[in-house]
Structure formats: C-alpha cells, structure tokens
N, C-alpha and C positions, 0 to 999 in steps of 0.2 A: 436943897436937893430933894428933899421929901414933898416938898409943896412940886417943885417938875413933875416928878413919877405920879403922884396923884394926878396930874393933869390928862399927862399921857393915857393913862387907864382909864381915865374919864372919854377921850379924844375911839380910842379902843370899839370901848363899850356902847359909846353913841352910834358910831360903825356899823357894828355886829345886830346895834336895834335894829338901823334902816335894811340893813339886807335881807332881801326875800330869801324867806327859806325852802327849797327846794330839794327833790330828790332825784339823783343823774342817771341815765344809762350809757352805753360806750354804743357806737355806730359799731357796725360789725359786716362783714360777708359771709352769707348763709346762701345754701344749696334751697330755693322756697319749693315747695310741690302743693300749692295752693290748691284747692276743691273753685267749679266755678257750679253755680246753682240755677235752676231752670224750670221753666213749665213745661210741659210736653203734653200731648195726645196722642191718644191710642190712634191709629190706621191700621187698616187690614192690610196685606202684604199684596192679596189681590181684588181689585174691584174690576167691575164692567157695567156698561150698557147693553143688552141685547137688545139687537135690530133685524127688522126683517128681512131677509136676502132676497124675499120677493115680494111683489105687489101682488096683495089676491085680500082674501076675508078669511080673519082670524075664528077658528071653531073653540080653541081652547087658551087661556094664559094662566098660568102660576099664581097662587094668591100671595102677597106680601106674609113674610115669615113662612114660608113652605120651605122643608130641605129638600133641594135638586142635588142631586149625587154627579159626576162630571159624566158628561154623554147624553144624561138625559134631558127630555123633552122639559125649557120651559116655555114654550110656545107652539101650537099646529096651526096649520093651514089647513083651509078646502082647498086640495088639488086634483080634483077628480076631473079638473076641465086638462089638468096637464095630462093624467095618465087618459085620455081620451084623444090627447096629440101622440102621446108615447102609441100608443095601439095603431092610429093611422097612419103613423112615420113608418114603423114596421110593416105591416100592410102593404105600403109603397114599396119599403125597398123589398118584399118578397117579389113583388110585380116586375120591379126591372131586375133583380136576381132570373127572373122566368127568360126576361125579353133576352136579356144578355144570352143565356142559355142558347135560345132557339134559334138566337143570330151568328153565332158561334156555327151550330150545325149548318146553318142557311152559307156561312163565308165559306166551310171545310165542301160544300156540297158544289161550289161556285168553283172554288179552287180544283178540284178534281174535273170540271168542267170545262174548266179554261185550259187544262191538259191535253184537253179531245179537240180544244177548239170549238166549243158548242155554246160558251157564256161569254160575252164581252167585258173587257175589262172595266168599261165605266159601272156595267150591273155590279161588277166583284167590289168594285171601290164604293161603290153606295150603300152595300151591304156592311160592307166592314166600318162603314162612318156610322151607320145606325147601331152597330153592335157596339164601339167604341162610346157613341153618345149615351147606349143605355147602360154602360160599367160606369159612366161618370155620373149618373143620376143614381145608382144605388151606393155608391160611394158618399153622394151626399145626405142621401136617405141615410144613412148609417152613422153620417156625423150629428145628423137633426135627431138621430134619438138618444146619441149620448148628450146633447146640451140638454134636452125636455130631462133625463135622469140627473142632470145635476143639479136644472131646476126642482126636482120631485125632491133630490136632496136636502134640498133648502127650506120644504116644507114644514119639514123642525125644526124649530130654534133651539138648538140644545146646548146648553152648561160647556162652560169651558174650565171651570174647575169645578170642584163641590165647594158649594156655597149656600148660602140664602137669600129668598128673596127678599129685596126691601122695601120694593118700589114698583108700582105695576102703572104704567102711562095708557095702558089699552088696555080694550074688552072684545070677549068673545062677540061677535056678530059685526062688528067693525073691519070696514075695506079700508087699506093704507096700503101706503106706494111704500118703494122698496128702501133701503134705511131707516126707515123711520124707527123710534127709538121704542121696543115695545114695553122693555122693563127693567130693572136696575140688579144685581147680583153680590154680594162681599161675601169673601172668606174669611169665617167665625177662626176657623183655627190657627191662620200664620196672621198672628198679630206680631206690630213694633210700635215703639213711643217714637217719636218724630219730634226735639227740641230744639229750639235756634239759638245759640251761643255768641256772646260777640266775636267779630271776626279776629279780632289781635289774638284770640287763644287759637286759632287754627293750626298755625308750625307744632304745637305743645296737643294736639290728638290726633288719635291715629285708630286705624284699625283695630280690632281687639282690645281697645283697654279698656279697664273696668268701670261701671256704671252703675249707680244704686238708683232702684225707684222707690218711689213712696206713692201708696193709693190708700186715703183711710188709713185704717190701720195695720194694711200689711205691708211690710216692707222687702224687699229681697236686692241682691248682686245679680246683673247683668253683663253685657260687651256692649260695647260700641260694634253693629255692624255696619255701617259705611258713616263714611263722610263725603258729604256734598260739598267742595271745593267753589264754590261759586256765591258770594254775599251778595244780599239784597242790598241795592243801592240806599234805600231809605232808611233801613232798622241797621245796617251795617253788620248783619250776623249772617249766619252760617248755619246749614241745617247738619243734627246727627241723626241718625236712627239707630234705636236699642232694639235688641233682640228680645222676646219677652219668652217666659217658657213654657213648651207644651201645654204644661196645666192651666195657661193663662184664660184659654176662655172662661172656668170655670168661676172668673170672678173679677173679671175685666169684660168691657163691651167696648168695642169701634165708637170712637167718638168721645172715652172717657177723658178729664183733664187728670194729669198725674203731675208729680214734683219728680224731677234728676237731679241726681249730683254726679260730677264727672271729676275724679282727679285728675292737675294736667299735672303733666310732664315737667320735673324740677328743672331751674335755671338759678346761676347764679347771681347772687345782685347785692346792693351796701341794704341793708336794712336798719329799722329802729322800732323800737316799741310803739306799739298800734296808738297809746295814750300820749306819747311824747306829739303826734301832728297836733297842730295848731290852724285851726278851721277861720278863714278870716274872710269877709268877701273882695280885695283884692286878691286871694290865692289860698293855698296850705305852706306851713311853715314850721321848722322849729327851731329850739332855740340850744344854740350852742352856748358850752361854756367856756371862757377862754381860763388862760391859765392861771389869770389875775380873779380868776372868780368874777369874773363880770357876763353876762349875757349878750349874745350876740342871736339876731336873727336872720336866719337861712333861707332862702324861697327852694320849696321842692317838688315834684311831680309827684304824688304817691302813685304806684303801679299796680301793687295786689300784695295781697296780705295770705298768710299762713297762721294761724292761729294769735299770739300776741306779738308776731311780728308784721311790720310792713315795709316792702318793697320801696327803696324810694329814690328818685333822682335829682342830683344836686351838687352846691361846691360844699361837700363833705366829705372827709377821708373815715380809713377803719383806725378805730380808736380814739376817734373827737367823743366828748361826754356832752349829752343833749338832755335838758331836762325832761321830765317824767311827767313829775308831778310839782303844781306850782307854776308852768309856765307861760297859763293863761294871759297874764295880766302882764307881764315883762316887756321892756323894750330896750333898745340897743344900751350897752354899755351900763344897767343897771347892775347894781353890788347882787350874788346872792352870797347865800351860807347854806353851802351843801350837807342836808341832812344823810344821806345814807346814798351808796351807789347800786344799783345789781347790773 
C-alpha cells in the first residue's frame, strides 16, 4: 500500500512539473469609452484669392504680411479711362434729357395744331417718334453709366474679411485681364485644427464633444466643431475640425502640425486584458482555459482598447478565464497550473 501512494505522488508531481505556469483573467462585458489619437493642422477658418473684377493696369497691391482690415483696398486700378466713359455717358444723356424736352414741346405745339387743323398728322406722328426715340437713348445713357460705376467699383480689390496678406502674384505697373488671381489673404484670428480619424469611429462623434490639443508644450480642451460625414476612399477616414480659442493666434500659426485626442462615445463589448492577445502572423488570439486546466486557443478580431482593457470579438462568453501572462508559448490542450487570477 505504501509503495502505491508513493507512486501516485510521484505520477502528481511529475504533472504539476510539466504544467505551464500561468496567470488568468475572466472575459468580462464592459461599457469601453476608448480616446482615438491624431495629427491635425492648424487652417484658417477663412482664406481667399483676390482677383481682378476688371481688366486695366494695376497702380498699387498689398505687400505679403500687410494687415488689410475687411473693406479695405488690397489692390487699385488706373481707372481714369472709365471715369472718362462715366463723364461722356453723362454728357449724352443730358443731351437727349435736352432732345426729349424740346420734342415734347415741338408734339404739345403739333397737337394744339392739329386742333385748328393747321399740322398734318404724318408731321404729329414723326415728331412724336423722334421724341420717343430720344427718351429711349437717354434711358440708355443712364444704364451705360450705372455699368461704367460698377466697373469704377471694381477698381479696388478690397478684403472680404480682415486678414493678411500672404501672397502677392502681381505688381504695380502690370496690365491683366479680368480674374486673374492678384494676391492670396488668410484669417490669423478664426483658426481650427483639421484631423482625419478612421472612418469605423464616425457613429461614436458628434458635434460638440470634447477634444484635447497638444502643440509643444502647451496643451488645452477644445469641441469638436463639425464633422465631415464623407471618408476618403483611399486613407478610409473622416475629417473633424477643432475649435481652437480666441487667444490662439498668439501662439499657433495657419499651417502648424498639432497632436488630438478625441474621446469617442462608449459601447458595449466582451473585453480582455490588453496583455492576455496573442500576436501571431496567422492572426491574434488567446488562450482559454478550460475547466480541466488545459489551454485552448481562440482566434479573435481585437476592436479598441480602453486603457488595460481590449475590445475583442470571438467564440468567447463573460466569464471564460483567458491567460495573461504565460501565454505565449501554449498550444491547444496543454496542462497549465494557474498561479493567481484578477
């Protein structure tokens, strides 16, 4: 009897050698609110091209880095050949404002004549077509000087918002036809970060949620204000733009690179400990333990992670024990010996 029992506890112990020793965690369902992380660029809120509304030769343009205030001039024209059309337009139509007048008298003089029987009617009717012809020549007189005043309008290029210049494509003493592009403009003060997210987090952001930047060493809380709903076919993501605050120009520039982070939106999901996946190049994995203390491997999608937890999908339920640590080197149906659970 005694020579058995030593067998056995030999049979035991031989056992408990071979079995990897491991440490377990329990699959669980957890609410994740994962951070997703990013590069972003500063953009102005408003940029432009200014272009010429008219063809003629430029007298003055804006030097690169000037501040134009909104209204003002950042381009003139010579237009002294238009207010030389504006003078003759006018001109004209005083002249047929005259004609009209005298024919006017000449029809009422016709008409009181033709009462006595002393004027023909073909005179009366030829008078009144000259008188007619000369209201519809100052009428267009009067259209020809409002177009030449809206061309004179056009003789400044002026600022659509306050801005600065960036970029000046012309020079004073150069003739150019009409659009052409004469200088560039951005608004220092409404700046936003502009970062592209992958698309699978778009249901999980929204308007207004919060936003952290990082530039150098300063860091602050933002919003999300808009999202652009439409991913680039190639990169597969999604643009956001951050609000940045008032004080921003004072230490950000159009064009800076910054880091975001964006908390999305929690969902529920089976989770596991970040260090229990098993990196393999058929797949990720890990590894269950059955009830017999033996090892079983699981194939699973990892989804996103929350701190030391990960997202993960598979044939796993809440409350399977998955190893931790240790489960590198395992394969199906190996012995372990479970050191510790959390």
């Amino acid at each position: 009897m005694l020579s058995v029992a030593v067998c056995g506890q030999s049979r035991i112990a031989n056992a408990n050698a071979e079995a990897v020793t491991i440490t377990v965690s329990e699959v669980a369902t957890e609410a994740l609110a994962p951070e997703v992380h990013s590069a972003g660029t500063v953009f102005s809120r408003n940029e432009t091209l200014i272009t010429a509304g008219i063809a003629g030769r430029l007298i003055w343009v804006a030097e690169p880095g000037d501040f134009i205030a909104e209204g003002e001039a950042v381009a003139r024209f010579d237009c002294e050949w238009l207010a030389l059309q504006r003078d003759e337009q006018k001109a004209q139509a005083d002249r047929e404002f005259s004609d009209v007048e005298a024919l006017s008298r000449e029809v009422e003089r016709l008409e009181k004549a033709r009462e006595l029987f002393v004027a023909s009617v073909t005179q009366l009717e030829s008078v009144r077509a000259d008188r007619d012809r000369a209201s519809g020549n100052m009428r267009i007189a009067k259209v020809r000087i409002r177009q030449i005043e809206n061309q004179i309008s056009r003789c400044v290029a002026a600022a659509p918002f306050s801005g600065v210049v960036t970029e000046r494509r012309q020079r004073a003493g150069e003739d150019i036809e009409r659009s052409t592009v004469i200088a560039a403009m951005t608004d220092i003060q409404n700046l936003e970060v502009r970062a592209s997210l992958p698309v699978r987090y778009l249901p999980r952001v929204s308007i207004g949620d919060a936003a952290f930047v990082r530039m150098s060493e300063i860091r602050f809380e933002s919003r999300v204000r808009k999202v652009v709903p439409a991913a680039d076919a190639m990169s597969q993501t999604f643009e956001v733009r951050i609000e940045l605050p008032n004080s921003a120009p004072s230490f950000v520039a159009a064009g800076q690179l910054v880091s975001i982070r964006v908390p999305l939106s929690s969902s529920i999901a089976l989770t596991v400990p970040r260090d229990s996946i098993v990196l393999k190049e058929e797949g990720s994995f890990v590894i269950r333990i059955r009830n017999d203390d033996t090892a079983e491997r699981i194939p699973v999608v990892v989804a996103e992670a929350d701190g030391d937890r990960v997202a993960i999908r598979g044939d796993l339920s809440v409350g399977d024990r998955v190893a931790v640590r240790g489960a590198e080197g395992l394969t199906d149906g190996e012995l372990v010996a479970v050191l510790s659970e959390s």
